[in-house]
MIZAGU-875033 format. One record per residue (C-alpha): x, y, z. Coordinates in pm, whole numbers. Layout:
<atoms>
<atom><u>X</u><v>Y</v><w>Z</w></atom>
...
</atoms>
This chain:
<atoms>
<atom><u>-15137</u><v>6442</v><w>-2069</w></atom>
<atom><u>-14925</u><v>6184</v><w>-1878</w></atom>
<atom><u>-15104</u><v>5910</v><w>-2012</w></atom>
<atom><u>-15036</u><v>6035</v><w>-2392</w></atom>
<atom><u>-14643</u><v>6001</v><w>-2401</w></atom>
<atom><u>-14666</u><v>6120</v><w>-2785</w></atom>
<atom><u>-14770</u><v>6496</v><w>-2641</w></atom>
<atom><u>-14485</u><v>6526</v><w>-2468</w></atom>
<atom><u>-14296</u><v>6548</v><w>-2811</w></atom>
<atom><u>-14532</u><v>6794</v><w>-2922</w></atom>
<atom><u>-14482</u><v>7018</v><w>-2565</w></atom>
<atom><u>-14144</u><v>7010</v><w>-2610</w></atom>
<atom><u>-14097</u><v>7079</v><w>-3009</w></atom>
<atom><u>-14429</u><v>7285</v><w>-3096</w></atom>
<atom><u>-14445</u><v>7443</v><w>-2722</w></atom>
<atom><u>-14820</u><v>7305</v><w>-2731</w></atom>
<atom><u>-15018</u><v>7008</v><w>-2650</w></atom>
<atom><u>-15356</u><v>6879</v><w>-2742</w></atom>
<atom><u>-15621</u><v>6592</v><w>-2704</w></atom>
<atom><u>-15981</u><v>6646</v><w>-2775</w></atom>
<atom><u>-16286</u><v>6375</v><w>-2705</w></atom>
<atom><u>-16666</u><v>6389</v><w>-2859</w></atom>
<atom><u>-16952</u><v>6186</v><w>-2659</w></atom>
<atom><u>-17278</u><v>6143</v><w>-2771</w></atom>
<atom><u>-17532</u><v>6075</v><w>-2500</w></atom>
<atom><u>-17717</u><v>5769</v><w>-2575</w></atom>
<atom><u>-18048</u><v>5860</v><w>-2416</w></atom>
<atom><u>-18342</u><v>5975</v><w>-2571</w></atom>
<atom><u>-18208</u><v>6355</v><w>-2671</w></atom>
<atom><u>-17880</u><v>6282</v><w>-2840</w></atom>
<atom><u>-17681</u><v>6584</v><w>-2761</w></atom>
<atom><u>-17329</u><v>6582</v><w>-2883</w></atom>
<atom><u>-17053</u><v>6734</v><w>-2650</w></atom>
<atom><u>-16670</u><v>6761</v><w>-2756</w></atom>
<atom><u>-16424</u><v>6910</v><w>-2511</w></atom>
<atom><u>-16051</u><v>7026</v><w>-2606</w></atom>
<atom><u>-15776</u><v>7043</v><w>-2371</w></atom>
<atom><u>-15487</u><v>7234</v><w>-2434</w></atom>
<atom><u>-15156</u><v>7306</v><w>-2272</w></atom>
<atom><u>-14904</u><v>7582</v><w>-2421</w></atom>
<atom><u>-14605</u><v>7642</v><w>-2267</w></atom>
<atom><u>-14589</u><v>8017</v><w>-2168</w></atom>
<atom><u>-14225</u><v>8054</v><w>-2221</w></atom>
<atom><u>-14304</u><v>7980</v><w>-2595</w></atom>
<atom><u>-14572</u><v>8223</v><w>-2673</w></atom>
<atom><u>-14694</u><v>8412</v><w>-2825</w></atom>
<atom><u>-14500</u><v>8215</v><w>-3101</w></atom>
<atom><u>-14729</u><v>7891</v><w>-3101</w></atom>
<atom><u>-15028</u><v>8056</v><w>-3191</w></atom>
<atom><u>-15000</u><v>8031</v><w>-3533</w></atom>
<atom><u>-14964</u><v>7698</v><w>-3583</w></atom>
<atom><u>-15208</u><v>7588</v><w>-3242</w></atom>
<atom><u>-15461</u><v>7753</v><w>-3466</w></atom>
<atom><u>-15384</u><v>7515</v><w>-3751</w></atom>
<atom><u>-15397</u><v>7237</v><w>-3520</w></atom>
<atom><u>-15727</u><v>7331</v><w>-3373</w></atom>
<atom><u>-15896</u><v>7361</v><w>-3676</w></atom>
<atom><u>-15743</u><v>6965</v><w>-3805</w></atom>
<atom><u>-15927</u><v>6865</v><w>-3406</w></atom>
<atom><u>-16249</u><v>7077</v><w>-3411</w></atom>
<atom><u>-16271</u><v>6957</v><w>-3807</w></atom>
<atom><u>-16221</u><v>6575</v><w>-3711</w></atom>
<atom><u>-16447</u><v>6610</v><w>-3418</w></atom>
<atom><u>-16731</u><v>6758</v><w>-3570</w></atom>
<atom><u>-16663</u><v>6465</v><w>-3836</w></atom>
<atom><u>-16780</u><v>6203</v><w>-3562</w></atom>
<atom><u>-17079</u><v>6420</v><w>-3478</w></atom>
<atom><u>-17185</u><v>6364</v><w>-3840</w></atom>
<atom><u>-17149</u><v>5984</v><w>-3837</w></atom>
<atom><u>-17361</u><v>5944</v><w>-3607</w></atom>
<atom><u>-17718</u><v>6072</v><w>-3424</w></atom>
<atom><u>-18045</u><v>6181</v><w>-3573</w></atom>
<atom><u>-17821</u><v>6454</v><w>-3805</w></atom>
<atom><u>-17595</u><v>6181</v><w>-3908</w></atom>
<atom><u>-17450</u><v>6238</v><w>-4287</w></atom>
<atom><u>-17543</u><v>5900</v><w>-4446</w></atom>
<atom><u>-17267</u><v>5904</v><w>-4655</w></atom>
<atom><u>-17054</u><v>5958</v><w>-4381</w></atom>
<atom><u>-16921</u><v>5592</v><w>-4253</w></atom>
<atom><u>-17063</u><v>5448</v><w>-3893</w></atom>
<atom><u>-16903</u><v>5473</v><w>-3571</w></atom>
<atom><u>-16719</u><v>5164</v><w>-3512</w></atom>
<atom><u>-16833</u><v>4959</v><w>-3182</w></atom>
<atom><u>-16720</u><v>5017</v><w>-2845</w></atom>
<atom><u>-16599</u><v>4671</v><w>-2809</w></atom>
<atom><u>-16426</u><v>4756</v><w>-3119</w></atom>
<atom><u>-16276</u><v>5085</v><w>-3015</w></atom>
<atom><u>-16165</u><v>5008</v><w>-2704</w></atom>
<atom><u>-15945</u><v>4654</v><w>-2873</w></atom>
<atom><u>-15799</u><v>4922</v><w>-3104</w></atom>
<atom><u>-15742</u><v>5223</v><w>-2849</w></atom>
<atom><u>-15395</u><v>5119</v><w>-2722</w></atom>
<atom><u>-15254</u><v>5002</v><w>-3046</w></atom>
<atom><u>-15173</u><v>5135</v><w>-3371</w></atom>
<atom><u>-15478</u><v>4987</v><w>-3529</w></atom>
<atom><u>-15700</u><v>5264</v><w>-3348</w></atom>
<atom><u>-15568</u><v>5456</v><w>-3640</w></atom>
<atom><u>-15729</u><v>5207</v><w>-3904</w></atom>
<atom><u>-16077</u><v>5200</v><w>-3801</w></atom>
<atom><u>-16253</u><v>5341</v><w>-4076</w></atom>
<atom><u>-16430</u><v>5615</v><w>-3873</w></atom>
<atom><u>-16113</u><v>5760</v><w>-3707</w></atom>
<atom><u>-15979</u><v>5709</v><w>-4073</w></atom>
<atom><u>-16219</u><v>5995</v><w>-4229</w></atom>
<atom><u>-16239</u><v>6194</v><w>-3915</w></atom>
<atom><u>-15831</u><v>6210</v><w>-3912</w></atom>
<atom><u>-15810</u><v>6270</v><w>-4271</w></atom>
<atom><u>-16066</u><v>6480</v><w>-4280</w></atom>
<atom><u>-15912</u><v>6713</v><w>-4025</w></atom>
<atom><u>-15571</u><v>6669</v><w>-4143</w></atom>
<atom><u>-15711</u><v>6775</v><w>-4471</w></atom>
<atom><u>-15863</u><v>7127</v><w>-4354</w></atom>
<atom><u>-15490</u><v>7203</v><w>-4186</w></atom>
<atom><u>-15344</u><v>7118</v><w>-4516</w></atom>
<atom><u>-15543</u><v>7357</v><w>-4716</w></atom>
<atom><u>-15515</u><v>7637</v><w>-4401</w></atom>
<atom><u>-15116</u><v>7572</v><w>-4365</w></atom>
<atom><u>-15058</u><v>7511</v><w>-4770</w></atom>
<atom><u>-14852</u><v>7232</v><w>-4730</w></atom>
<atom><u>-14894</u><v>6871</v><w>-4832</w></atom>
<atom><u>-15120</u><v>6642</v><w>-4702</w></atom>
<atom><u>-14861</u><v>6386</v><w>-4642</w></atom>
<atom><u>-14634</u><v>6641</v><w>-4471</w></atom>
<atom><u>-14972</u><v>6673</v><w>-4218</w></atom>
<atom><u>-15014</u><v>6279</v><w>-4187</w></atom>
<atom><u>-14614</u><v>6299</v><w>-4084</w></atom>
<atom><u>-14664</u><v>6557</v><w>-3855</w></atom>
<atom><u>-14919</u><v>6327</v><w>-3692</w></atom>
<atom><u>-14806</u><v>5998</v><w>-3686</w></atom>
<atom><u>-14376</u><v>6121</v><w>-3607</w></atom>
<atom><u>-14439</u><v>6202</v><w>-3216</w></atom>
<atom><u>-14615</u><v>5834</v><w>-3188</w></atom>
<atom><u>-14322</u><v>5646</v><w>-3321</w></atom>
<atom><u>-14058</u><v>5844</v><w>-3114</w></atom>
<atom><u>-14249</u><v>5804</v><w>-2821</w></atom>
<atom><u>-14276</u><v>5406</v><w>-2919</w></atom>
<atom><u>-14656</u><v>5395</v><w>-2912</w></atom>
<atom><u>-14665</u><v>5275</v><w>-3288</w></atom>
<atom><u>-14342</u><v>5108</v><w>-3487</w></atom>
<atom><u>-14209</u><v>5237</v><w>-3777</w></atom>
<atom><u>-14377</u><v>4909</v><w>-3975</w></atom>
<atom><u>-14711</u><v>4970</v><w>-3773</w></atom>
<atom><u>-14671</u><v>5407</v><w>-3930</w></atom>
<atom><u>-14596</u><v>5281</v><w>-4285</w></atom>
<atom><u>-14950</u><v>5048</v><w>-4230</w></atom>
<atom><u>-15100</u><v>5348</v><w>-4086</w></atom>
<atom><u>-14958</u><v>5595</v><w>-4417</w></atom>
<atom><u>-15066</u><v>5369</v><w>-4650</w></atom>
<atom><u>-15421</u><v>5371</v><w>-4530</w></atom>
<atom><u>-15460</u><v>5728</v><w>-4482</w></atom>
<atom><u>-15294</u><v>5805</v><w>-4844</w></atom>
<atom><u>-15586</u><v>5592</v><w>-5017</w></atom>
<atom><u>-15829</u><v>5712</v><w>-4830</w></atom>
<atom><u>-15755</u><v>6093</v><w>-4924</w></atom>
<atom><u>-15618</u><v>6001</v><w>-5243</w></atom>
<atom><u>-15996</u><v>5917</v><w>-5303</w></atom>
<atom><u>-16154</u><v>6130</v><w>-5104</w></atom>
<atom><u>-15960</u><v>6483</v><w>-5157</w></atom>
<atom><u>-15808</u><v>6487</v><w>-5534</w></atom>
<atom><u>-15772</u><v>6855</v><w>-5522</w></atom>
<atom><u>-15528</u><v>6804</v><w>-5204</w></atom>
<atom><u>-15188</u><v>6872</v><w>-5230</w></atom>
<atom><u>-14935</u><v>6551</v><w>-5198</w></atom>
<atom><u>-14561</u><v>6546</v><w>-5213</w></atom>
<atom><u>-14345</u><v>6296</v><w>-5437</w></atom>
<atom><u>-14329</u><v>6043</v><w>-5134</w></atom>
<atom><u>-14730</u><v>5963</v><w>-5196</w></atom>
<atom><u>-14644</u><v>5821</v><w>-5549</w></atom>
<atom><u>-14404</u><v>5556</v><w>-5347</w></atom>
<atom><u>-14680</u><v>5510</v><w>-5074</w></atom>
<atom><u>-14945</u><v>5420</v><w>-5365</w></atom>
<atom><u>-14724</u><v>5194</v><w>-5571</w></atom>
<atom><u>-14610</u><v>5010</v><w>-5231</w></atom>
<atom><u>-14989</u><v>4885</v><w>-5119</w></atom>
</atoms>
């Protein structure tokens, strides 16, 4: 977790951290593997349970999202993975966020902890995106880039979800 300053927000003010990673092997069998890491501070439990559980299902929900973009089981409506050479110009930047397969697989995930935590799906996208901009890995203009996106995307994607008055702003501002 060293190299993700934006968990040690989420140590310090949730008493958890988390990171999660899928790989596909690209040989002949393609065999999916995701792996979830998590550290919980002991002096804060049993406390953090409750909401680690939303939080794992928003990670397990986003990760099993990139199983079904790609492989032989890939959900065709689901979008493509983006490139490596793609992935890897976006992973240290804010624009990681905007590729359009970490777009559904985020939203997707942030979605499910909406619905399990009945709160807004906005408040969830905060919840997010707030650690990365006090830790400085994103700017606030780089967040409101990154809000924007993920509002249209669920806007059209989830209707039934649950937004708060700040989404009508968001909308009218693209």
């Amino acid at each position: 977790f060293k190299a993700l300053p934006w968990e040690k927000f989420n140590f310090s003010s949730k008493g958890f951290a988390i990171d999660a990673n899928m790989k596909i092997n690209s040989g002949d069998l393609i065999i999916p593997s995701v792996t979830i890491t998590i550290l919980i501070d002991p002096s804060k439990e049993p406390a953090v349970y409750a909401e680690l559980g939303h939080r794992l299902l928003d990670v397990i929900t986003h990760e099993l999202n990139h199983i079904d973009q790609a492989g032989r089981d890939r959900v065709p409506t689901n979008v493509l993975p983006s490139t490596q050479d793609t992935r890897k110009g976006a992973k240290s930047s804010y624009k990681y966020f905007l590729l359009p397969d970490e777009i559904e697989s985020m939203v997707e995930g942030m979605y499910a902890r909406s619905k399990s935590k009945d709160v807004p799906l906005d408040h969830i996208f905060d919840d997010y995106l707030l650690p990365f901009v006090q830790s400085k890995y994103i700017s606030q203009d780089e967040y409101l880039k990154v809000i924007q996106a993920w509002v249209k995307h669920a806007v059209s994607h989830y209707p039934d979800a649950a937004y708060s008055e700040k989404v009508s702003r968001i909308i009218n501002s693209a």
